[in-house]
C-alpha positions in Angstrom: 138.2 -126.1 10.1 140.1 -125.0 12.9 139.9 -125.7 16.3 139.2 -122.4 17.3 136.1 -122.3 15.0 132.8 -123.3 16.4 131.0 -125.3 14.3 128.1 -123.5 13.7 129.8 -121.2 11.6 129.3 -123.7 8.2 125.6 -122.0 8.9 127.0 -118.4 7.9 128.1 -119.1 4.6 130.8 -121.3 2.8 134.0 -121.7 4.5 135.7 -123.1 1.8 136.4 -119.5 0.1 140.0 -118.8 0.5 140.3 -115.7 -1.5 143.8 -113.6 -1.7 142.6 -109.9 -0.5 144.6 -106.8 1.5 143.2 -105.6 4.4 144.7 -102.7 7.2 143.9 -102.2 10.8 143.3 -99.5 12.6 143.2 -99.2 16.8 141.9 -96.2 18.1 141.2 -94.6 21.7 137.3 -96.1 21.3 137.6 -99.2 19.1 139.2 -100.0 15.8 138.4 -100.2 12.4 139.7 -102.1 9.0 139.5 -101.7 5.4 139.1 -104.5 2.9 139.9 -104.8 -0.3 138.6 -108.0 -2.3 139.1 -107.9 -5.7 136.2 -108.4 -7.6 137.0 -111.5 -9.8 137.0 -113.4 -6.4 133.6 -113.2 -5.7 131.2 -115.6 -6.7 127.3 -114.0 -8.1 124.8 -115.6 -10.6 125.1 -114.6 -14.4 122.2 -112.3 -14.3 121.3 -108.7 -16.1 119.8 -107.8 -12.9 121.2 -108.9 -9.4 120.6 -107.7 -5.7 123.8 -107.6 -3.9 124.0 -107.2 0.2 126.9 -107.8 2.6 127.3 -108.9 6.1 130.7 -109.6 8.3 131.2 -111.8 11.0 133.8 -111.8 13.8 134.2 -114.2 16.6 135.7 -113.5 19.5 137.7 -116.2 20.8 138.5 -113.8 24.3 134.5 -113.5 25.1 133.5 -116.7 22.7 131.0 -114.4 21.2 129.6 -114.2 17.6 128.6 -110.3 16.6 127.4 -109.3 13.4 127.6 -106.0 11.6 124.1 -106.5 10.3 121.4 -107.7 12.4 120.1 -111.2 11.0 116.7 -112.3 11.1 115.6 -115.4 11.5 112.3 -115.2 10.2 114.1 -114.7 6.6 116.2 -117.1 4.5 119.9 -116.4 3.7 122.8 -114.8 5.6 122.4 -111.7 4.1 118.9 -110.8 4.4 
């Protein structure tokens, strides 16, 4: 892990995924935006007829040393994505 990483990120999910995906920012005059693109063969799901999928990002701020989420997480439930 890298120096820069705090270590309770291995809580959010498995840091071993190294995954080749594109992605593109964006600055603009009130924030910024990216798109991803992650090919679906990369991700990892059970072998089920039926599945519920859900998504959450991460980004930490090594300026401010802050963790923000684009999803609100709640403790009171298991999983990342919740």
């Amino acid at each position: 892990m890298s120096p820069n990483v705090p270590n309770d990120f291995t809580q959010y999910g498995d840091l071993s995924w190294d995954a080749v995906w594109d992605s593109k920012v964006a600055f603009h005059p009130d924030g910024w935006s990216v798109e991803i693109k992650i090919p679906y063969f990369t991700l990892r799901f059970p072998k089920e007829a039926i599945q519920d999928w859900g998504i959450n990002f991460l980004l930490f701020s090594r300026r401010n040393n802050e963790l923000s989420f684009w999803n609100p997480i709640n403790p009171n439930e298991n999983g990342f994505v919740n």
